[in-house]
N, C-alpha and C positions, 0 to 999 in steps of 0.2 A: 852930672848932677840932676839933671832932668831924669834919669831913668831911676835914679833914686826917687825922688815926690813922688812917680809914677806906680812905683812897687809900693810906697808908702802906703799911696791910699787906697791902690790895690788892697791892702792888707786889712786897712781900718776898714773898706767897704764891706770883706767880707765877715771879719771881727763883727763891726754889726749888724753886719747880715743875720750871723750865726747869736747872735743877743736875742732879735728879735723872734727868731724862730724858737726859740726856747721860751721864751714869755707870751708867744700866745697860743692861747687855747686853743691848738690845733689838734686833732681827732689824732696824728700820728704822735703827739706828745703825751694821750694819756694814757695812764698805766691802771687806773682805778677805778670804782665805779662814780665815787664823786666828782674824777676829770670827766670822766663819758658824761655824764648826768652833766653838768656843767658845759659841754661842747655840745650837745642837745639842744639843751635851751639858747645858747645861742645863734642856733641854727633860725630858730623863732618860728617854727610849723605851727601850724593847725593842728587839732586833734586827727582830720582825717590823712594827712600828710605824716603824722607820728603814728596811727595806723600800719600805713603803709611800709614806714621803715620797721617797724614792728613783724610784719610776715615778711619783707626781706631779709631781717637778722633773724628770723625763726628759721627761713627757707636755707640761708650760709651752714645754722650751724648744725641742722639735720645733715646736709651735705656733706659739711666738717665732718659729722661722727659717724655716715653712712664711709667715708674714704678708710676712715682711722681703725674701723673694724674689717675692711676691705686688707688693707693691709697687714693687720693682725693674724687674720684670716692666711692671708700670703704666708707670712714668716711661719704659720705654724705647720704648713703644710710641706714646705721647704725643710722645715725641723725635722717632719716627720719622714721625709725623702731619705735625710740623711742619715737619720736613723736606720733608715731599715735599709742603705747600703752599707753601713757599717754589718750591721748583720748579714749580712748575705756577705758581704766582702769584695764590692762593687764598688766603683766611682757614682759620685752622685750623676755624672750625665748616662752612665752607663742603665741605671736603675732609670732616667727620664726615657732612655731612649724604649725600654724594653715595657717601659707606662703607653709610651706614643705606641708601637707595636702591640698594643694588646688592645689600646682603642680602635687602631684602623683593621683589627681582625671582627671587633663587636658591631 
């Protein structure tokens, strides 16, 4: 009977655990700009401390779209690999190998 209560309130603890994490305006709950805008403010910065998270989230999302073109950049050249062992009538490692062989001649 004891390890019953015990799971019980095991349960309820985490039941509202999982409540409160949902009602507050936690940076990982929002989805919009009026939540972000909202978790901001209550962050309660200074203009030069809102500055700074300012060139940090400038500095992520260059980063962000410097990766996102990096691998673009990947996929298309991969694409393009396969393409052209399709025409020649090669395996795609067969066509990397004889890439790598032509760099270590140059």
């Amino acid at each position: 009977m004891n390890n019953n209560l015990d799971l019980e309130d095991a349960i309820a603890a985490l039941d509202q655990y999982n409540y409160d994490k949902k009602r507050t305006s936690d940076l990982d709950q929002a989805r919009n700009k009026s939540q972000m805008k909202k978790y901001i403010s209550s962050l309660d910065f200074n203009l030069r401390r809102l500055q700074i998270l300012q060139e940090a989230v400038n500095e992520s999302i260059e980063e962000e779209q410097q990766f996102i073109a990096q691998q673009e950049n990947i996929q298309t050249y991969k694409t393009k690999i396969i393409n052209l062992s399709r025409q020649l009538n090669l395996s795609y490692e067969q066509v990397v190998q004889i890439m790598k062989q032509q760099e270590e001649k140059a």
